[in-house]
C-alpha positions in Angstrom: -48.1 61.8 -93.5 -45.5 60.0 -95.4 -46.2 56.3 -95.7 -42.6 55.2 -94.5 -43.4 56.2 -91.1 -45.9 53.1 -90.3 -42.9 50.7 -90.9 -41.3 52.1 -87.9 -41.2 50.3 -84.8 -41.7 53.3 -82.4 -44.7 54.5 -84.1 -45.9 57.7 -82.2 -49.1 58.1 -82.5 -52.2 56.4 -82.1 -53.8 57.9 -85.8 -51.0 55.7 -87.1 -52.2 55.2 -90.9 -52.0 57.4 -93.8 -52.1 58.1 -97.9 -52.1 54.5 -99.1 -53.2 52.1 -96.5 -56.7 51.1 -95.3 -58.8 52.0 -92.5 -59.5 48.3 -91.6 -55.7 47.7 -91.2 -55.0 45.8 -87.9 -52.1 44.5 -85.9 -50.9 41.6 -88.0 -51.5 38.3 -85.9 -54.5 40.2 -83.7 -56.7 37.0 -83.0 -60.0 38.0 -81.9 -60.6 35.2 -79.0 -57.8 35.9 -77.6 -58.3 38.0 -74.2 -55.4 40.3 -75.1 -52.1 40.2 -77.6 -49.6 38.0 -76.8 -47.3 41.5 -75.6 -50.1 42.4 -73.3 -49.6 38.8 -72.1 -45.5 39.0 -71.9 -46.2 42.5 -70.5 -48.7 40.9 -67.8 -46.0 38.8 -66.8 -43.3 40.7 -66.4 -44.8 43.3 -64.4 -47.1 40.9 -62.4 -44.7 38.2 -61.6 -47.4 36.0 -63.7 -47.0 32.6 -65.7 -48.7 32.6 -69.4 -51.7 30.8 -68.0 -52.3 33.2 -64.9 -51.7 36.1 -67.0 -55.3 34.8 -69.8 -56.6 33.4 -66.0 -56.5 36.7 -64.8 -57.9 38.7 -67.5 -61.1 36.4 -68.2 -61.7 36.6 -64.6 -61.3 40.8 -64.4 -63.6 41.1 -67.6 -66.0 38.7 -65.9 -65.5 40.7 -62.6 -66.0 44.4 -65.2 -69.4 42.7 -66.7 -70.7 41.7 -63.3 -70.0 44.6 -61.3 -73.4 47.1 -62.5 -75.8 43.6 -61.5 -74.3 43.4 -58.0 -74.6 47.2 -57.6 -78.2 46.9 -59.0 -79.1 44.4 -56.7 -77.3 45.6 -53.6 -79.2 48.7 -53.8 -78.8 51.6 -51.3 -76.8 49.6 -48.9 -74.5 48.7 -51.9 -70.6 49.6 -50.3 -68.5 49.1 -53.5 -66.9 46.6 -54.9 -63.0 45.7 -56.2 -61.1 42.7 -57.9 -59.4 40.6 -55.8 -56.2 39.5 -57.7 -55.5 36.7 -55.2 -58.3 34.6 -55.8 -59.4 36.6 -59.3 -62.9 37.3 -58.0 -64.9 40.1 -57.4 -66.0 41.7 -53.9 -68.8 43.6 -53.1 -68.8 45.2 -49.6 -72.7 45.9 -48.1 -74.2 47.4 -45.3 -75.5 45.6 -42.4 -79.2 46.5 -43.2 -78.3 44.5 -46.6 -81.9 42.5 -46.7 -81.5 38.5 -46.8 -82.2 37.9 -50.7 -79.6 40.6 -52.0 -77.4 38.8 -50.0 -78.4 35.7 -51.8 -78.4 37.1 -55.1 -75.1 38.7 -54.7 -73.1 35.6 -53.7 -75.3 33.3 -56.4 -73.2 35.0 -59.2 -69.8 34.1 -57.4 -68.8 37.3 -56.0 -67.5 37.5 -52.3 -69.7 39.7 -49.8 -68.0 41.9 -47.3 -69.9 43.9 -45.1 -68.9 47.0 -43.9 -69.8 50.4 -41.9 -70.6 53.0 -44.7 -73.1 52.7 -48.5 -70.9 54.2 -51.3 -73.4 56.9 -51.4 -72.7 57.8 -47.9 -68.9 57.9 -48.7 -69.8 59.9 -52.0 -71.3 62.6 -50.2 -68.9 62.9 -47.8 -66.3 63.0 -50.7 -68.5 65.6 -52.4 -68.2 67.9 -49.3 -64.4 67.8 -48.9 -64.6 68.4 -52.3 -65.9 71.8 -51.5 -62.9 72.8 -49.7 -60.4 74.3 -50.4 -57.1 72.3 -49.6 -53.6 73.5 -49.4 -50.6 72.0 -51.7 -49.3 69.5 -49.0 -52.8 67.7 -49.4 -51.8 65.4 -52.5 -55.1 63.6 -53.1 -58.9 62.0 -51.2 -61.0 59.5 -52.6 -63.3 57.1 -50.8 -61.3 53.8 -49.8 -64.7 51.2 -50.3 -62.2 48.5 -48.6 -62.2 50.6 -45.4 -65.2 51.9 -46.1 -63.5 55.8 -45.2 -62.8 58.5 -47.6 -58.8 58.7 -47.6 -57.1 61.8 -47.5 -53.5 61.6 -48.7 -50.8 64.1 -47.0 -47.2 64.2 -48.4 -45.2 63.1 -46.4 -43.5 65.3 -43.5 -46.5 67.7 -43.6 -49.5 66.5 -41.3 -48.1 69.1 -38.4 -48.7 72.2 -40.9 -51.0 74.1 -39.4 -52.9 74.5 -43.2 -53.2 70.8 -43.8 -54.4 70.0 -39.9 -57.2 72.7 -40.1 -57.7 70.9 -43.8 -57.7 67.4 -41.9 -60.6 68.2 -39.4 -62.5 70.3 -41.5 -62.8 67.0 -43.8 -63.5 64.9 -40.8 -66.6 67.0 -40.2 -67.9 65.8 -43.8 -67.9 62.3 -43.0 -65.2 59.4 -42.1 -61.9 60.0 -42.8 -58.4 58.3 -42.9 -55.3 60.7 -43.4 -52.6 58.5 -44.8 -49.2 59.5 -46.1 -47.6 59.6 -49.7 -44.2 60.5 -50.5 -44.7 63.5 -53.2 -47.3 65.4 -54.5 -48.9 65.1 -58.0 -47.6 66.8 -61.0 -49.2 66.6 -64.4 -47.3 65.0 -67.4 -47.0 67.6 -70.2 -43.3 67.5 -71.1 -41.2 70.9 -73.2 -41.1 70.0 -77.1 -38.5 67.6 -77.7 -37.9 66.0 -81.5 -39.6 62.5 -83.0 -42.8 62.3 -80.1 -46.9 61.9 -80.9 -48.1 65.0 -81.1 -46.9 68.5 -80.3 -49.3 72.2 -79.5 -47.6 75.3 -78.8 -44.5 74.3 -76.7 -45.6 71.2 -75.1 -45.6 67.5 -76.2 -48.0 65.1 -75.4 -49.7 61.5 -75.9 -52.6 60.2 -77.9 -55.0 59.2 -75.8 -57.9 56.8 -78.1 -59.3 57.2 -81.6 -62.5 58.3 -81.9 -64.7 58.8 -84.4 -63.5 62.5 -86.2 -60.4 62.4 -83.8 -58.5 61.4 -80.7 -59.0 62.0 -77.3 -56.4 63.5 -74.7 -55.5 65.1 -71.3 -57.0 68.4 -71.5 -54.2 70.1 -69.7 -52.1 69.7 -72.9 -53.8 72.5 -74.6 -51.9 74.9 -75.0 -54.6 77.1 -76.3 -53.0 77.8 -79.7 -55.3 75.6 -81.6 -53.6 73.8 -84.2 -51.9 70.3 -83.3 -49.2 68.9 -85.3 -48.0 65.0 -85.3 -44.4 63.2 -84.9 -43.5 64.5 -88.1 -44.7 68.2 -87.3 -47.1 67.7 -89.9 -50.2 69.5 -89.3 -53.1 66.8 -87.6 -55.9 69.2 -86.2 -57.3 71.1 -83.9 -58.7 71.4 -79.9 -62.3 70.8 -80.3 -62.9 71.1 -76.9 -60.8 71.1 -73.8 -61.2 70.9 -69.6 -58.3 71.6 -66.9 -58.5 72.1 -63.9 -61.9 70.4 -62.7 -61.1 68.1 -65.1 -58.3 66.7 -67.3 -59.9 65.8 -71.0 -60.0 67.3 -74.2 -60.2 66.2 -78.2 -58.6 66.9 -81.0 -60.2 66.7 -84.5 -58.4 64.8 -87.4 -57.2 65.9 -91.0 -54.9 66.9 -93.5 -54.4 63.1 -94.2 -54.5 61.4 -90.7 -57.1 59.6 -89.5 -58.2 57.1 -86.8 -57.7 53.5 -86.0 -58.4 51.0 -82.8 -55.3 50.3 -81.5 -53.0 51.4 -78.3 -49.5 51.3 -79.7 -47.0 48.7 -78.2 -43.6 50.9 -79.2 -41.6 47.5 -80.2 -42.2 46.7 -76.6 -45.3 44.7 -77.0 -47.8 44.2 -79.8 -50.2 47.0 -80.4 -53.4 46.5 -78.7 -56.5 46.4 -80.6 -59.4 48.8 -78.4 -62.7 46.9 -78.6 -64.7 48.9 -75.8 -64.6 51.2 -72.8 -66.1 48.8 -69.8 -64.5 49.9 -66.5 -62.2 47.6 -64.8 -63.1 47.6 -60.7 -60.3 48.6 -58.3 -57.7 45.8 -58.2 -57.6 45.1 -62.1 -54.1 44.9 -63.9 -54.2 47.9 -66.0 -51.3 49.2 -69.0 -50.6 52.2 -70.0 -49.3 53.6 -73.6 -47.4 56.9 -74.0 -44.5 58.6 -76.1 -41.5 58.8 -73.0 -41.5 55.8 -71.1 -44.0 53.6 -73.9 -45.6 50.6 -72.2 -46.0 50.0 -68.2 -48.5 47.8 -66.0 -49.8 48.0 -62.5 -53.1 47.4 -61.1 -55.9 50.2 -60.6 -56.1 51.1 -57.3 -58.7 53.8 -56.1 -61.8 55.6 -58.4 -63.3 58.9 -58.0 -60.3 60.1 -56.3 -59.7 64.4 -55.9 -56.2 65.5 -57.3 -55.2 68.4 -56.0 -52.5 69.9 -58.9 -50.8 73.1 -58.2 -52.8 74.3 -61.0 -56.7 73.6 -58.5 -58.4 70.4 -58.3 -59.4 67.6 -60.5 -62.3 65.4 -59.6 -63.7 61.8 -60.2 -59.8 60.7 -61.3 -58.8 56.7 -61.2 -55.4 56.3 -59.7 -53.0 53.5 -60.3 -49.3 52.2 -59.5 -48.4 52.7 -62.8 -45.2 54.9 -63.7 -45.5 57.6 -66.2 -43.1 60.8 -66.8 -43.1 64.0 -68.7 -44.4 63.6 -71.7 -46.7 61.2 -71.3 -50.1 63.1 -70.6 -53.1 62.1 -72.7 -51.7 58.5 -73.5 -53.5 55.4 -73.3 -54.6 53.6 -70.5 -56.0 50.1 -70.8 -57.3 47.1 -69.3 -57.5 44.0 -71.7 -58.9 45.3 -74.7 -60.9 47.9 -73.1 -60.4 51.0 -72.8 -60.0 52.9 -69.5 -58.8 56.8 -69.8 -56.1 59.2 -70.6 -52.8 59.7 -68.6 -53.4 62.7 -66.4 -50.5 63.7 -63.6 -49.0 61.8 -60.9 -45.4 61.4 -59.1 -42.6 59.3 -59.6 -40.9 58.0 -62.1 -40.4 54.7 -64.4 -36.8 54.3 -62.3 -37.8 54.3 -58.9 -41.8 53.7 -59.4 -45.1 56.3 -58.1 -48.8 56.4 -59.2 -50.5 58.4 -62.1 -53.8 58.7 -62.4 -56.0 58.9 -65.3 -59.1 60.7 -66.7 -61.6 58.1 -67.1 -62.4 57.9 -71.0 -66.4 57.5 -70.6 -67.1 60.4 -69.0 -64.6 62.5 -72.0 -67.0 60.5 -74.5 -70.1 61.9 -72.8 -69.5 65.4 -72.8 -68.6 66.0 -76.2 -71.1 63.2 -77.4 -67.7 61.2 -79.2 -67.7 57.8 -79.9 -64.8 55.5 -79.2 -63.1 53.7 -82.8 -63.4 49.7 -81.7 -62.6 47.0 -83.6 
Protein backbone atom coordinates (compact mmCIF):
# COMPACT_ATOMS: atom_id res chain seq x y z
CA UNK A 1 0.00 0.00 0.00
CA UNK A 2 1.41 3.20 -0.82
CA UNK A 3 1.44 5.65 2.11
CA UNK A 4 -0.21 8.66 0.13
CA UNK A 5 -3.38 6.94 0.09
CA UNK A 6 -4.19 7.53 4.05
CA UNK A 7 -4.18 11.31 3.32
CA UNK A 8 -7.13 10.92 1.15
CA UNK A 9 -10.36 11.94 2.31
CA UNK A 10 -12.48 9.02 0.76
CA UNK A 11 -10.40 6.43 2.27
CA UNK A 12 -11.79 3.02 1.16
CA UNK A 13 -11.23 0.68 3.28
CA UNK A 14 -11.46 -0.12 6.77
CA UNK A 15 -7.52 -1.77 7.04
CA UNK A 16 -6.62 1.84 6.25
CA UNK A 17 -2.81 1.95 7.47
CA UNK A 18 0.27 0.83 5.84
CA UNK A 19 4.31 0.84 5.39
CA UNK A 20 5.22 3.68 7.74
CA UNK A 21 2.48 4.45 10.16
CA UNK A 22 1.54 2.79 13.44
CA UNK A 23 -0.90 0.39 14.51
CA UNK A 24 -2.08 2.59 17.52
CA UNK A 25 -2.93 5.47 14.94
CA UNK A 26 -6.39 6.89 15.74
CA UNK A 27 -8.80 9.51 14.39
CA UNK A 28 -7.06 12.68 15.32
CA UNK A 29 -9.43 14.52 17.98
CA UNK A 30 -11.09 10.91 19.08
CA UNK A 31 -11.94 11.75 22.82
CA UNK A 32 -12.54 8.74 24.66
CA UNK A 33 -15.63 10.12 26.97
CA UNK A 34 -17.29 11.22 24.37
CA UNK A 35 -20.42 8.86 23.53
CA UNK A 36 -19.53 9.15 19.77
CA UNK A 37 -17.40 11.62 17.26
CA UNK A 38 -18.69 14.82 16.84
CA UNK A 39 -19.74 13.42 12.84
CA UNK A 40 -21.64 10.65 14.35
CA UNK A 41 -23.21 13.53 16.33
CA UNK A 42 -23.75 16.00 13.15
CA UNK A 43 -24.82 12.67 11.41
CA UNK A 44 -27.34 11.98 14.40
CA UNK A 45 -28.86 15.20 13.69
CA UNK A 46 -29.28 15.40 10.37
CA UNK A 47 -30.94 12.21 9.91
CA UNK A 48 -32.84 12.26 13.27
CA UNK A 49 -34.18 15.77 13.17
CA UNK A 50 -32.00 15.95 16.65
CA UNK A 51 -30.40 19.07 18.53
CA UNK A 52 -26.52 18.46 19.76
CA UNK A 53 -27.83 17.66 23.25
CA UNK A 54 -30.60 15.10 22.13
CA UNK A 55 -28.30 13.52 19.76
CA UNK A 56 -25.32 12.57 23.31
CA UNK A 57 -29.14 12.36 25.29
CA UNK A 58 -30.01 9.72 23.12
CA UNK A 59 -26.96 7.71 22.82
CA UNK A 60 -26.25 7.51 26.72
CA UNK A 61 -29.70 6.46 27.16
CA UNK A 62 -29.51 3.54 24.07
CA UNK A 63 -26.13 2.24 25.63
CA UNK A 64 -27.79 2.29 29.04
CA UNK A 65 -30.95 0.62 27.33
CA UNK A 66 -28.01 -2.15 25.35
CA UNK A 67 -26.27 -2.85 28.95
CA UNK A 68 -29.64 -3.39 30.67
CA UNK A 69 -31.46 -5.41 28.28
CA UNK A 70 -29.72 -9.25 29.22
CA UNK A 71 -30.73 -8.29 33.32
CA UNK A 72 -34.38 -7.65 32.33
CA UNK A 73 -34.46 -10.78 30.19
CA UNK A 74 -32.67 -12.68 33.08
CA UNK A 75 -35.16 -11.65 35.39
CA UNK A 76 -38.29 -11.82 33.26
CA UNK A 77 -37.62 -15.36 32.72
CA UNK A 78 -39.88 -17.65 30.58
CA UNK A 79 -42.55 -15.11 30.35
CA UNK A 80 -39.90 -12.63 29.18
CA UNK A 81 -41.86 -10.98 25.59
CA UNK A 82 -38.84 -8.84 24.32
CA UNK A 83 -37.93 -5.77 24.69
CA UNK A 84 -37.02 -2.35 22.33
CA UNK A 85 -35.79 1.36 22.75
CA UNK A 86 -38.23 3.77 22.88
CA UNK A 87 -36.81 6.92 21.12
CA UNK A 88 -39.56 9.11 22.47
CA UNK A 89 -38.88 8.95 25.95
CA UNK A 90 -35.17 7.21 25.46
CA UNK A 91 -36.08 4.27 27.67
CA UNK A 92 -36.15 0.80 27.42
CA UNK A 93 -39.38 -1.60 27.15
CA UNK A 94 -39.80 -5.00 28.11
CA UNK A 95 -43.03 -6.62 27.15
CA UNK A 96 -44.13 -9.87 29.69
CA UNK A 97 -46.65 -12.33 29.88
CA UNK A 98 -49.57 -12.23 32.08
CA UNK A 99 -48.29 -15.15 34.25
CA UNK A 100 -45.16 -12.56 34.85
CA UNK A 101 -44.98 -13.37 38.89
CA UNK A 102 -45.23 -10.04 41.14
CA UNK A 103 -41.41 -9.59 42.03
CA UNK A 104 -40.11 -9.76 38.27
CA UNK A 105 -42.46 -7.24 37.80
CA UNK A 106 -40.88 -5.35 40.55
CA UNK A 107 -37.44 -5.91 39.58
CA UNK A 108 -38.07 -5.02 36.06
CA UNK A 109 -39.49 -1.60 36.56
CA UNK A 110 -36.84 -0.94 39.71
CA UNK A 111 -34.09 -0.48 36.95
CA UNK A 112 -36.29 2.16 35.03
CA UNK A 113 -37.44 0.26 32.19
CA UNK A 114 -41.23 0.42 31.05
CA UNK A 115 -43.30 -3.03 31.40
CA UNK A 116 -45.72 -3.91 28.68
CA UNK A 117 -47.51 -6.98 28.88
CA UNK A 118 -48.58 -8.81 26.14
CA UNK A 119 -50.15 -12.23 24.66
CA UNK A 120 -47.02 -14.35 23.51
CA UNK A 121 -43.08 -15.20 25.52
CA UNK A 122 -40.32 -14.56 22.88
CA UNK A 123 -39.72 -18.19 23.02
CA UNK A 124 -43.18 -18.88 21.94
CA UNK A 125 -42.74 -16.43 18.99
CA UNK A 126 -39.28 -18.04 18.32
CA UNK A 127 -40.59 -21.28 17.68
CA UNK A 128 -43.21 -20.27 15.71
CA UNK A 129 -40.60 -18.30 13.67
CA UNK A 130 -38.44 -21.40 13.65
CA UNK A 131 -41.36 -23.41 11.99
CA UNK A 132 -42.06 -20.94 9.16
CA UNK A 133 -38.65 -21.10 8.86
CA UNK A 134 -39.04 -24.55 7.60
CA UNK A 135 -41.05 -23.65 4.78
CA UNK A 136 -40.45 -23.10 1.83
CA UNK A 137 -41.67 -19.60 0.66
CA UNK A 138 -42.14 -18.27 -2.85
CA UNK A 139 -40.27 -14.86 -4.14
CA UNK A 140 -43.34 -12.51 -3.41
CA UNK A 141 -42.77 -13.38 0.41
CA UNK A 142 -40.01 -10.58 1.02
CA UNK A 143 -39.25 -11.28 4.70
CA UNK A 144 -40.90 -12.72 8.62
CA UNK A 145 -39.56 -11.95 11.87
CA UNK A 146 -41.32 -11.92 15.14
CA UNK A 147 -42.81 -8.29 15.87
CA UNK A 148 -42.28 -8.38 20.08
CA UNK A 149 -44.44 -4.99 19.98
CA UNK A 150 -47.35 -7.03 18.65
CA UNK A 151 -46.23 -9.82 20.11
CA UNK A 152 -46.93 -11.80 16.28
CA UNK A 153 -44.44 -13.09 13.93
CA UNK A 154 -44.78 -10.68 10.83
CA UNK A 155 -44.71 -11.90 7.44
CA UNK A 156 -43.95 -9.27 4.84
CA UNK A 157 -45.68 -9.72 1.24
CA UNK A 158 -44.64 -7.23 -1.62
CA UNK A 159 -46.88 -5.38 -2.39
CA UNK A 160 -49.68 -6.33 -5.10
CA UNK A 161 -49.13 -10.10 -4.35
CA UNK A 162 -51.15 -11.43 -1.23
CA UNK A 163 -53.93 -12.88 -3.97
CA UNK A 164 -51.14 -15.25 -5.57
CA UNK A 165 -52.24 -18.42 -5.01
CA UNK A 166 -48.29 -19.39 -3.92
CA UNK A 167 -47.94 -16.72 -1.27
CA UNK A 168 -51.83 -17.39 0.22
CA UNK A 169 -51.08 -21.15 0.58
CA UNK A 170 -47.50 -19.71 2.10
CA UNK A 171 -49.75 -17.26 4.40
CA UNK A 172 -51.82 -20.11 6.08
CA UNK A 173 -49.35 -22.64 6.14
CA UNK A 174 -47.41 -20.01 8.47
CA UNK A 175 -50.44 -19.30 10.43
CA UNK A 176 -50.62 -22.88 11.41
CA UNK A 177 -47.03 -22.42 13.15
CA UNK A 178 -48.14 -19.84 15.44
CA UNK A 179 -49.53 -16.00 15.28
CA UNK A 180 -49.12 -14.25 12.34
CA UNK A 181 -49.47 -10.69 10.77
CA UNK A 182 -49.13 -10.48 6.83
CA UNK A 183 -48.14 -6.86 6.24
CA UNK A 184 -47.12 -5.28 3.02
CA UNK A 185 -43.71 -3.85 1.64
CA UNK A 186 -43.12 -2.26 -1.55
CA UNK A 187 -40.13 -4.50 -3.12
CA UNK A 188 -38.47 -7.45 -2.42
CA UNK A 189 -34.80 -7.73 -1.03
CA UNK A 190 -31.87 -7.78 -3.20
CA UNK A 191 -28.33 -8.23 -1.82
CA UNK A 192 -25.70 -5.35 -2.32
CA UNK A 193 -22.73 -6.79 -4.25
CA UNK A 194 -22.19 -4.25 -7.06
CA UNK A 195 -19.97 -5.20 -10.90
CA UNK A 196 -16.17 -3.95 -10.41
CA UNK A 197 -16.11 -0.37 -10.81
CA UNK A 198 -12.50 1.77 -10.33
CA UNK A 199 -11.25 3.53 -6.76
CA UNK A 200 -13.76 1.28 -4.18
CA UNK A 201 -12.61 -1.00 -0.81
CA UNK A 202 -12.03 -4.07 -1.88
CA UNK A 203 -12.62 -6.06 -5.02
CA UNK A 204 -12.85 -10.51 -5.70
CA UNK A 205 -13.36 -11.87 -8.97
CA UNK A 206 -15.89 -9.40 -10.57
CA UNK A 207 -17.68 -7.94 -7.75
CA UNK A 208 -16.91 -5.01 -5.40
CA UNK A 209 -17.71 -4.90 -1.98
CA UNK A 210 -17.40 -3.14 1.69
CA UNK A 211 -15.25 -3.79 4.66
CA UNK A 212 -17.16 -4.79 7.20
CA UNK A 213 -14.82 -4.54 10.92
CA UNK A 214 -11.13 -5.31 11.70
CA UNK A 215 -10.44 -8.14 13.39
CA UNK A 216 -7.73 -9.60 14.76
CA UNK A 217 -5.76 -11.42 11.39
CA UNK A 218 -8.43 -9.59 9.11
CA UNK A 219 -11.74 -8.11 8.40
CA UNK A 220 -14.99 -9.30 8.37
CA UNK A 221 -17.73 -9.15 5.43
CA UNK A 222 -21.04 -10.19 3.77
CA UNK A 223 -20.36 -13.58 2.80
CA UNK A 224 -22.31 -13.35 -0.46
CA UNK A 225 -19.36 -11.24 -1.78
CA UNK A 226 -17.27 -14.31 -2.33
CA UNK A 227 -16.83 -14.78 -5.34
CA UNK A 228 -15.06 -18.05 -4.78
CA UNK A 229 -11.76 -17.12 -6.46
CA UNK A 230 -9.85 -16.67 -3.28
CA UNK A 231 -7.59 -13.83 -3.46
CA UNK A 232 -9.01 -10.22 -2.46
CA UNK A 233 -7.41 -7.17 -3.60
CA UNK A 234 -7.87 -3.46 -2.06
CA UNK A 235 -8.80 0.17 -3.54
CA UNK A 236 -5.55 0.21 -5.20
CA UNK A 237 -5.93 -3.54 -6.67
CA UNK A 238 -3.13 -4.32 -4.51
CA UNK A 239 -3.26 -7.69 -3.33
CA UNK A 240 -4.92 -7.81 0.66
CA UNK A 241 -5.80 -11.63 1.24
CA UNK A 242 -7.82 -14.24 1.10
CA UNK A 243 -11.65 -15.90 2.08
CA UNK A 244 -10.89 -17.68 5.18
CA UNK A 245 -14.17 -18.75 5.40
CA UNK A 246 -17.52 -17.79 3.89
CA UNK A 247 -21.62 -18.48 4.37
CA UNK A 248 -24.54 -17.54 1.75
CA UNK A 249 -27.41 -18.37 1.62
CA UNK A 250 -28.47 -19.50 5.36
CA UNK A 251 -26.32 -16.95 6.20
CA UNK A 252 -24.60 -13.75 4.97
CA UNK A 253 -20.81 -13.58 6.72
CA UNK A 254 -17.53 -14.35 5.76
CA UNK A 255 -13.63 -13.15 6.56
CA UNK A 256 -10.91 -12.28 4.83
CA UNK A 257 -7.29 -12.69 6.10
CA UNK A 258 -4.81 -9.74 6.01
CA UNK A 259 -1.27 -9.32 4.29
CA UNK A 260 1.06 -8.23 1.83
CA UNK A 261 1.43 -4.99 3.95
CA UNK A 262 -2.27 -4.25 5.17
CA UNK A 263 -3.30 -4.68 8.35
CA UNK A 264 -6.11 -3.81 10.83
CA UNK A 265 -7.31 -0.94 12.83
CA UNK A 266 -10.65 0.13 14.98
CA UNK A 267 -12.33 2.38 13.13
CA UNK A 268 -15.55 2.67 10.75
CA UNK A 269 -14.56 5.17 8.02
CA UNK A 270 -16.55 8.53 7.91
CA UNK A 271 -15.61 9.23 3.84
CA UNK A 272 -15.18 13.16 4.51
CA UNK A 273 -18.77 12.92 5.55
CA UNK A 274 -18.24 12.50 9.17
CA UNK A 275 -15.25 11.64 11.38
CA UNK A 276 -14.16 8.09 11.36
CA UNK A 277 -15.60 6.11 14.18
CA UNK A 278 -13.47 4.47 16.58
CA UNK A 279 -15.13 0.51 17.23
CA UNK A 280 -14.76 -0.11 20.99
CA UNK A 281 -17.21 -3.28 21.24
CA UNK A 282 -19.93 -5.38 19.76
CA UNK A 283 -23.01 -4.95 22.45
CA UNK A 284 -26.32 -5.15 20.57
CA UNK A 285 -28.46 -2.17 20.32
CA UNK A 286 -32.41 -3.23 21.08
CA UNK A 287 -34.98 -2.58 18.37
CA UNK A 288 -35.60 1.21 18.15
CA UNK A 289 -31.77 2.29 18.52
CA UNK A 290 -30.40 4.93 15.93
CA UNK A 291 -28.01 2.88 14.00
CA UNK A 292 -25.22 4.18 10.97
CA UNK A 293 -23.94 2.48 8.46
CA UNK A 294 -20.39 2.73 6.53
CA UNK A 295 -19.84 1.57 2.97
CA UNK A 296 -17.95 2.45 -0.40
CA UNK A 297 -21.22 3.78 -2.76
CA UNK A 298 -23.47 5.74 -0.81
CA UNK A 299 -20.64 6.17 2.47
CA UNK A 300 -22.39 7.23 5.68
CA UNK A 301 -26.36 6.85 6.40
CA UNK A 302 -28.57 6.62 9.74
CA UNK A 303 -31.89 5.17 10.67
CA UNK A 304 -32.98 3.37 13.57
CA UNK A 305 -32.94 -0.65 13.96
CA UNK A 306 -36.18 -1.84 13.53
CA UNK A 307 -36.81 -5.75 13.77
CA UNK A 308 -34.07 -8.75 14.96
CA UNK A 309 -33.97 -12.28 13.95
CA UNK A 310 -35.86 -11.53 10.89
CA UNK A 311 -35.90 -14.41 7.66
CA UNK A 312 -34.83 -12.82 4.28
CA UNK A 313 -35.88 -14.51 1.64
CA UNK A 314 -33.14 -13.54 -1.46
CA UNK A 315 -33.71 -14.97 -4.75
CA UNK A 316 -30.60 -16.77 -4.03
CA UNK A 317 -32.83 -19.10 -0.58
CA UNK A 318 -33.15 -17.80 2.79
CA UNK A 319 -31.13 -16.05 5.30
CA UNK A 320 -31.94 -16.34 8.97
CA UNK A 321 -31.54 -14.44 12.35
CA UNK A 322 -30.92 -10.95 10.09
CA UNK A 323 -31.49 -7.38 11.90
CA UNK A 324 -33.33 -5.05 9.58
CA UNK A 325 -33.27 -1.35 9.56
CA UNK A 326 -34.49 1.91 7.60
CA UNK A 327 -31.25 2.59 6.53
CA UNK A 328 -30.47 3.05 2.70
CA UNK A 329 -27.71 1.22 1.12
CA UNK A 330 -27.12 0.41 -2.80
CA UNK A 331 -24.85 -1.79 -4.90
CA UNK A 332 -21.82 -1.95 -3.69
CA UNK A 333 -22.19 -1.60 -0.33
CA UNK A 334 -22.42 -5.32 1.05
CA UNK A 335 -20.17 -6.26 3.90
CA UNK A 336 -19.84 -2.49 5.12
CA UNK A 337 -20.15 -1.36 8.57
CA UNK A 338 -22.97 -1.05 10.60
CA UNK A 339 -22.80 0.71 13.91
CA UNK A 340 -24.46 2.01 16.86
CA UNK A 341 -22.42 4.50 19.00
CA UNK A 342 -19.15 3.00 19.16
CA UNK A 343 -20.33 -0.51 19.06
CA UNK A 344 -20.31 -2.55 16.63
CA UNK A 345 -23.51 -4.13 15.14
CA UNK A 346 -22.93 -6.24 11.77
CA UNK A 347 -22.21 -6.25 8.05
CA UNK A 348 -24.47 -4.82 5.30
CA UNK A 349 -26.31 -7.68 3.81
CA UNK A 350 -29.28 -6.92 1.01
CA UNK A 351 -32.24 -4.94 1.17
CA UNK A 352 -34.46 -2.56 -1.32
CA UNK A 353 -34.39 0.92 -2.10
CA UNK A 354 -32.17 3.34 -2.54
CA UNK A 355 -30.26 6.40 -0.83
CA UNK A 356 -32.74 8.76 -3.26
CA UNK A 357 -36.06 7.67 -2.51
CA UNK A 358 -35.22 5.66 0.93
CA UNK A 359 -35.87 1.35 1.83
CA UNK A 360 -34.44 -0.94 4.50
CA UNK A 361 -31.28 -3.17 4.53
CA UNK A 362 -30.57 -5.51 6.80
CA UNK A 363 -27.47 -6.63 8.30
CA UNK A 364 -25.66 -9.84 9.43
CA UNK A 365 -25.21 -9.45 13.03
CA UNK A 366 -21.28 -9.19 13.72
CA UNK A 367 -21.35 -11.56 17.07
CA UNK A 368 -22.61 -14.37 15.72
CA UNK A 369 -19.67 -14.05 12.42
CA UNK A 370 -17.20 -13.72 15.51
CA UNK A 371 -18.41 -16.94 16.99
CA UNK A 372 -18.17 -19.16 14.23
CA UNK A 373 -14.79 -18.65 13.08
CA UNK A 374 -13.68 -17.97 16.77
CA UNK A 375 -12.33 -14.07 15.47
CA UNK A 376 -11.95 -11.38 17.74
CA UNK A 377 -13.20 -7.88 17.00
CA UNK A 378 -9.95 -4.94 16.88
CA UNK A 379 -11.40 -2.29 19.68
CA UNK A 380 -9.82 0.47 20.79
Amino acid sequence: MRRTRIMRAGLAVLLLLGAGATASTVPAGADEKAPASAGVLTAMQRDFGLSREGAVARLAAEKKATALEPAVRRTAGASYGGSWFDAADNTLTVAVTPDTPATALREIRATGAIVRTVAHSARELDAAQARIDRLPAPAAVSSWHVDVKASTVVVNVVKGKQRDNDVRAFVARARQAGPVTVREVAAAPTTFAAGTVGGDPYYTGNVRCSIGFSVYGGFVTAGHCDQHTGSVYGWDRSYVGNFQGSSFPGDDYAWVNVGSGWWTVPVVLGWGTVSDQLVRGSNVAPVGSSVCRSGSTTHWHCGTVLAMNETVNYSQGAVYQMTKTNVCAEGGDSGGSFISGDQAQGVTSGGWGNCSSGGETWFQPINEILNRYGLTLHTY
